[in-house]
VOKOL-392265 format. One record per residue (C-alpha): residue in three letters; x negated, y negated, z negated. Coordinates in Angstrom, 2 decimals. Layout:
<nodes>
  code        x        y        z
   Ala        X        Y        Z
...
</nodes>
This chain:
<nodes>
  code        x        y        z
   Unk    -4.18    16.78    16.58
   Unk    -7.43    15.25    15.34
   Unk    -9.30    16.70    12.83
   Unk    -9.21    13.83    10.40
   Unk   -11.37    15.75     7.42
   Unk   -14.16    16.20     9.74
   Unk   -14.58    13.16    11.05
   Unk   -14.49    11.26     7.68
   Unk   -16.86    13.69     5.82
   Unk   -19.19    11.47     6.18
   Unk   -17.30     8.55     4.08
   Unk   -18.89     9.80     1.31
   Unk   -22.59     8.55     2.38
   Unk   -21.82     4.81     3.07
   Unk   -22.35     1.80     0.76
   Unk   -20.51     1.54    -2.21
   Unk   -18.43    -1.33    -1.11
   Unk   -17.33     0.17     2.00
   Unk   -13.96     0.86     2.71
   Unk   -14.91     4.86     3.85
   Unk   -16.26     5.03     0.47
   Unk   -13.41     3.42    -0.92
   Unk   -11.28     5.97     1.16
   Unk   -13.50     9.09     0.29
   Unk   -13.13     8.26    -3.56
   Unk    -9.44     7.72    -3.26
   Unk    -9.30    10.93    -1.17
   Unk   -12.14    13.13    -3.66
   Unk   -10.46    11.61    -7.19
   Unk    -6.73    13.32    -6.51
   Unk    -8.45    15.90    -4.46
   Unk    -6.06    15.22    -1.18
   Unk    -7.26    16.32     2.33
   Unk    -5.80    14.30     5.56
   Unk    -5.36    17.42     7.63
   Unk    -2.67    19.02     4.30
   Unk     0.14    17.27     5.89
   Unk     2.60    19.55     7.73
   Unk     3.07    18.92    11.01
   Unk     5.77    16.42    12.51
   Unk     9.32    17.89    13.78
   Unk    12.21    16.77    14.68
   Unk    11.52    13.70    16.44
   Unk    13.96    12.24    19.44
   Unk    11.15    11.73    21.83
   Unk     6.74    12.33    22.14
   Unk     7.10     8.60    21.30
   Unk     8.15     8.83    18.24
   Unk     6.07    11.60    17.28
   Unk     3.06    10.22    17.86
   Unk     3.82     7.01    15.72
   Unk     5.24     8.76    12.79
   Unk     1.63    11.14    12.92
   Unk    -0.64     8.01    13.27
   Unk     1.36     6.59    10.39
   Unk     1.13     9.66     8.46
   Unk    -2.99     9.14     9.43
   Unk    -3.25     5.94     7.92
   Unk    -1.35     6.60     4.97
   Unk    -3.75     6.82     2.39
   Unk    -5.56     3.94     3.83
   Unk    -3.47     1.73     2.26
   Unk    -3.75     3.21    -1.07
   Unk    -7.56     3.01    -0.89
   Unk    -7.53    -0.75     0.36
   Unk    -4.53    -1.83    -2.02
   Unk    -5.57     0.30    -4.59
   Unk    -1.57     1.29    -4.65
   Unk    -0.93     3.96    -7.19
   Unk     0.38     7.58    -5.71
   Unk     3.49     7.70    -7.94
   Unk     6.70     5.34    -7.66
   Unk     6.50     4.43   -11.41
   Unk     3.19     2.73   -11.73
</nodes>
């Protein structure tokens, strides 16, 4: 597994209008961490595994470029 927090520590030094910053603030304002995620199990084949943790990897990119809330009410 890649170690996501690492390699997007550095988010937090580009331009305002970037979309690591935008990332980092989404990340740093509800105090998430990519790497808290449990692990993937269960999964039919390696296939499938590895999609459902790359989309588990890029979740939180859409909240940060869609500015989507984290709750199911807003």
């Amino acid at each position: 597994m890649w170690d996501f927090s690492a390699n997007v520590a550095h988010a937090w030094d580009l331009p305002k209008h970037t979309f690591g910053a935008a990332y980092a603030r989404f990340m740093g304002s509800r105090n998430f961490s990519p790497d808290d995620r449990p692990p993937i199990r269960f999964m039919d084949t390696n296939e499938l595994a590895f999609m459902a943790t790359r989309a588990r990897e890029v979740h939180d990119f859409w909240h940060a470029l869609f500015r989507l809330p984290t709750n199911l009410i807003d």
